[in-house]
C-alpha positions in Angstrom: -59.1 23.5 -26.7 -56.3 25.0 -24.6 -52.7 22.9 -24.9 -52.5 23.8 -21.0 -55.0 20.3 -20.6 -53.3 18.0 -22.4 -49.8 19.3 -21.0 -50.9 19.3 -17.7 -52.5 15.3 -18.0 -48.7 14.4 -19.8 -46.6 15.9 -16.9 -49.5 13.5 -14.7 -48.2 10.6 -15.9 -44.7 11.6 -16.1 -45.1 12.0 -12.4 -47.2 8.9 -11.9 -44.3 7.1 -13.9 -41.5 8.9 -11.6 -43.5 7.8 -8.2 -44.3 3.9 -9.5 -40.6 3.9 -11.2 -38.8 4.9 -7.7 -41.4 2.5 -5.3 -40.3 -0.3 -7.5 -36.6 0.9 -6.9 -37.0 1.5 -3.3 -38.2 -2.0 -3.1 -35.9 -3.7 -5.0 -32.5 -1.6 -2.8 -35.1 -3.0 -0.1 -35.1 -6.6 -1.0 -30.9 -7.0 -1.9 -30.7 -4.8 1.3 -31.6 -7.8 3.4 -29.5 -10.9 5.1 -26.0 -9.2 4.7 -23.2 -10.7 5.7 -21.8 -9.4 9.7 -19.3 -7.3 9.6 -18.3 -8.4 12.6 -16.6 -11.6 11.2 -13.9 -9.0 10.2 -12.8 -8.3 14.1 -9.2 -9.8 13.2 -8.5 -6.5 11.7 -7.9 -5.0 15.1 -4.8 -7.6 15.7 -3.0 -5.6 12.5 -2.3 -2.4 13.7 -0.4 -2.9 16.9 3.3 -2.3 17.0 4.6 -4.6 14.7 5.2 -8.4 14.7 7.9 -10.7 14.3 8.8 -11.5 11.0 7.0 -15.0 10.1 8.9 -17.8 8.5 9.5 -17.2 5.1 6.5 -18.9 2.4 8.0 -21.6 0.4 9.0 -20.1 -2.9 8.2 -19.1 -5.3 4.4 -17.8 -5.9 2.3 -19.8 -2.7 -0.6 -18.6 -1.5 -0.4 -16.4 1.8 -1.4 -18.5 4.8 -4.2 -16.9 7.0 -2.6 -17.9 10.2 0.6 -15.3 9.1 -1.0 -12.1 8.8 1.5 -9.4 8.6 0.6 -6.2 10.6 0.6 -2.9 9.3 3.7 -1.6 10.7 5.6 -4.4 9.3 4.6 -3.1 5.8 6.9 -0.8 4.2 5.0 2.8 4.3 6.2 3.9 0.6 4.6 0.6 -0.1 1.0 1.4 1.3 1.4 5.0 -0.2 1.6 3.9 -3.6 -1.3 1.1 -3.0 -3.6 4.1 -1.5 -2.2 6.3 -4.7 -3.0 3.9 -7.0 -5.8 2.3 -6.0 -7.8 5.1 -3.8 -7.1 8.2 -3.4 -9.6 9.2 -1.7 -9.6 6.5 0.8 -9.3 8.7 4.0 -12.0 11.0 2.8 -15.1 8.6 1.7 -17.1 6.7 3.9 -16.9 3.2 2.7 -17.7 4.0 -1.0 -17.0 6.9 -3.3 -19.6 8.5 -5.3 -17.5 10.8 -6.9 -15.5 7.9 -8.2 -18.3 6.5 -9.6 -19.3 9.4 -11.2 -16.3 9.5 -12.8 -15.9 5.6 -14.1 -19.6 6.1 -15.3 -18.2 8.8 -17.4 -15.0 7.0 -18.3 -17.3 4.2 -19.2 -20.0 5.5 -21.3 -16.6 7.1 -23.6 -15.3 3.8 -24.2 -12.7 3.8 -21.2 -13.6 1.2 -18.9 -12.6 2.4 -15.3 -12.8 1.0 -11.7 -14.8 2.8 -8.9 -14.3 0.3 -6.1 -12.4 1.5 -2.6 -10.1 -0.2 -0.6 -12.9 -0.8 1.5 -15.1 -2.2 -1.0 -12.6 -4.3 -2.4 -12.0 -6.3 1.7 -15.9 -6.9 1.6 -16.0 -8.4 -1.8 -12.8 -10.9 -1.1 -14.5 -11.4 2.1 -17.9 -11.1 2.8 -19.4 -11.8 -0.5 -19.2 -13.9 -3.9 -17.4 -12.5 -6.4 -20.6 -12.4 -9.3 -20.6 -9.1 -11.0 -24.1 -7.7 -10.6 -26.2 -4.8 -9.9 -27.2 -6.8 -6.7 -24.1 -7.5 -5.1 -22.3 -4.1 -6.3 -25.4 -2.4 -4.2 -24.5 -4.9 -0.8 -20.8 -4.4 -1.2 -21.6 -0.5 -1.2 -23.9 -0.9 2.1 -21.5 -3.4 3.9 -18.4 -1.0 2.8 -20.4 1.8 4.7 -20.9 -1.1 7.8 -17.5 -1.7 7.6 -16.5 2.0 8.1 -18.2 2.6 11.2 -17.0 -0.1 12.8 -13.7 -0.3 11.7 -11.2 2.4 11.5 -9.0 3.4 8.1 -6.0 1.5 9.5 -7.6 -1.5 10.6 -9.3 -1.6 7.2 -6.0 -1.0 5.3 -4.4 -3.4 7.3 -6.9 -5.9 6.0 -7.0 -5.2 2.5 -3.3 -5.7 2.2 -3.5 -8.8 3.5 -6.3 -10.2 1.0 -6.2 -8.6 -2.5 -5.0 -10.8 -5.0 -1.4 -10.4 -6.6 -2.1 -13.1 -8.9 -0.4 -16.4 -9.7 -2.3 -17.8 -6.6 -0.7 -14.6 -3.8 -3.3 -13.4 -1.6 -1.8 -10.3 0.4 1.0 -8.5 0.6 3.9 -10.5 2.5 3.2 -13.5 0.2 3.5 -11.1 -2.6 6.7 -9.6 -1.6 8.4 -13.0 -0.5 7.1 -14.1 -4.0 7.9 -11.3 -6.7 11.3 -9.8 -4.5 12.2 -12.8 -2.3 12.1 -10.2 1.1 9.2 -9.2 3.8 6.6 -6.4 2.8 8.9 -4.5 5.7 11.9 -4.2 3.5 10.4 -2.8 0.2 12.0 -0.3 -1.6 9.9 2.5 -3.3 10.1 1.1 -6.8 9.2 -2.3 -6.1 5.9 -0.6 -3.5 4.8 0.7 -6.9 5.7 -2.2 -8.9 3.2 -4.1 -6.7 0.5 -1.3 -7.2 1.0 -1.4 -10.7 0.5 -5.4 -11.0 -3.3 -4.7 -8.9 -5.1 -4.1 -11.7 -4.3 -7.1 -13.8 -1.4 -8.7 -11.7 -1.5 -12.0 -14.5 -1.0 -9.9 -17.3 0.9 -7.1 -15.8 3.4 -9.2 -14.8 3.7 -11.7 -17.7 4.9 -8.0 -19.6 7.7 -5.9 -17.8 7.3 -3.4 -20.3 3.4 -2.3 -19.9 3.9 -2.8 -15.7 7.2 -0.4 -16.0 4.8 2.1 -17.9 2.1 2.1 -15.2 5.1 2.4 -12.8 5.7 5.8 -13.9 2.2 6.7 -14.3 1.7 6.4 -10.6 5.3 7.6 -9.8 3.7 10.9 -11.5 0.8 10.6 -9.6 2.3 10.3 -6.4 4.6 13.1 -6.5 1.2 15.2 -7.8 -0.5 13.9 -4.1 2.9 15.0 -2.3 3.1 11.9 -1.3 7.5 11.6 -2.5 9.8 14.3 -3.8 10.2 14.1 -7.9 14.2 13.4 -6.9 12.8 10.3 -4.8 10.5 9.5 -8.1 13.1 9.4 -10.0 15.2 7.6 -7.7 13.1 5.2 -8.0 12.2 5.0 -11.6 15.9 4.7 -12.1 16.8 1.7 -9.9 16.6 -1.4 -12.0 14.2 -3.5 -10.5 14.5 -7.0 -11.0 11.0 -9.2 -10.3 11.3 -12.5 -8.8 11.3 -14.3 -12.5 12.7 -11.6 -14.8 16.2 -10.8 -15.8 15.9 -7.4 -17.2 18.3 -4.7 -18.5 17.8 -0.9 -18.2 19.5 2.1 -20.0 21.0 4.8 -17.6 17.6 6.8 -18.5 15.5 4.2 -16.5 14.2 2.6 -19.8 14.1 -1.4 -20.0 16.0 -2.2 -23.1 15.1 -6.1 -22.7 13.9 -8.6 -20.3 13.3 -12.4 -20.1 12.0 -14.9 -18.0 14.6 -16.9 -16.2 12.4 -18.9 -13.7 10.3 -22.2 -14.7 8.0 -21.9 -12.4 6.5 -18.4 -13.9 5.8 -20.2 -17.3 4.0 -23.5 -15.1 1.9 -20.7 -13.8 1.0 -19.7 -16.9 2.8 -15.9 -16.0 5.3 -17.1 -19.0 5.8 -13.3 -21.2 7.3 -10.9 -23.0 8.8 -7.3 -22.6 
């Protein structure tokens, strides 16, 4: 007997395999495809990209949660600020359509090496703080990638910005950006300086721990300083401009070298250690 038989009756049920494997796949995308949240309960993004508002009464201080009635709009949001949100958090935002498939080809990567990465967009991250429960599953990754791509098409880049900055989570209780700016700087998201922009992006990630250590959110500073100035996004004389002024966090009393480098930092406020943000260099 031939081996052309038995190879060809393998590669059958490879191929029966394949088809029953992606049916049951099809059906399953099919089933967590159904009863999505409407998109359409977003529609206050369009109020935050008009010409500005005025400045809101300043959040009781320090660390309160952002009220929802005091949105700030885009314009009022310093733009070295959002640049080194986008930079830091997705750099492709202006290019995907909702969700990025080469980013998650790449954190799959990252992942299956031992570096675990984020994949999520902008846009991706407003539907999960949003529109859905925060569970980490196969499920809800799969509707937040569907309801990013809803999102898209009926929102544009600035009015889903817009909305992200005033939702993502800067810990210690901050949701958005003006409660995070009143909180960590004591000033509006209008009047940010560069470094303190990327001091916020840096915290994103892990804003708790991030904070709680000047030392590792000052190295993460420069990483996206670098990154930044590679995206021609600032000049390496404003990056360094930046690197060198010696920021100061709502909380921290820290001392630099003329290099830029924090040569020691401390906790001055009680309320950072209540909140459990008590740390180190």
């Amino acid at each position: 007997m031939s081996w052309g038989q038995p190879l060809a009756r393998a590669w059958k049920w490879v191929g029966l395999g394949m088809a029953v494997g992606l049916l049951a796949l099809g059906t399953l995308l099919l089933v967590w495809s159904q009863n999505l949240p409407d998109v359409a309960q977003l529609g206050g993004l369009k109020t935050l990209v008009g010409l500005g508002t005025t400045q809101p009464k300043p959040l009781p201080e320090p660390f309160t949660t952002a009220r929802p009635d005091l949105p700030v709009a885009l314009p009022d949001i310093a733009p070295f600020a959002v640049a080194a949100i986008i930079s830091s958090e997705d750099r492709r935002f202006y290019q995907h359509p909702g969700f990025d498939l080469r980013a998650l080809a790449r954190s799959l990567y990252e992942t299956l090496r031992g570096h675990r990465q984020g994949a999520s967009t902008l846009t991706e991250q407003l539907v999960r703080s949003t529109l859905l429960a925060p569970d980490k599953t196969l499920e809800r990754k799969f509707r937040e990638m569907l309801l990013a791509y809803q999102v898209e098409q009926r929102y544009n880049k600035s009015e889903i910005l817009a909305g992200y900055l005033n939702t993502v989570y800067w810990g210690a209780n901050l949701s958005g950006i003006r409660s995070a700016a009143l909180a960590y700087f004591g000033k509006p998201p209008a009047d940010l300086t560069l470094a303190q922009g990327v001091y916020l992006a840096a915290l994103l990630p892990a804003p708790n721990a991030r904070f709680a250590h000047l030392k590792l959110a000052r190295r993460e500073m420069q990483v996206r300083l670098k990154v930044m100035v590679q995206d021609g996004l600032i000049t390496p004389q404003q990056a360094k401009a930046a690197w060198l002024e010696p920021l100061q966090p709502r909380g921290w009393q820290a001392q630099y070298d003329r290099n830029g480098n924090l040569l020691q930092a401390r906790l001055i406020e009680a309320q950072a250690n209540v909140l459990g943000l008590g740390g180190n260099l």
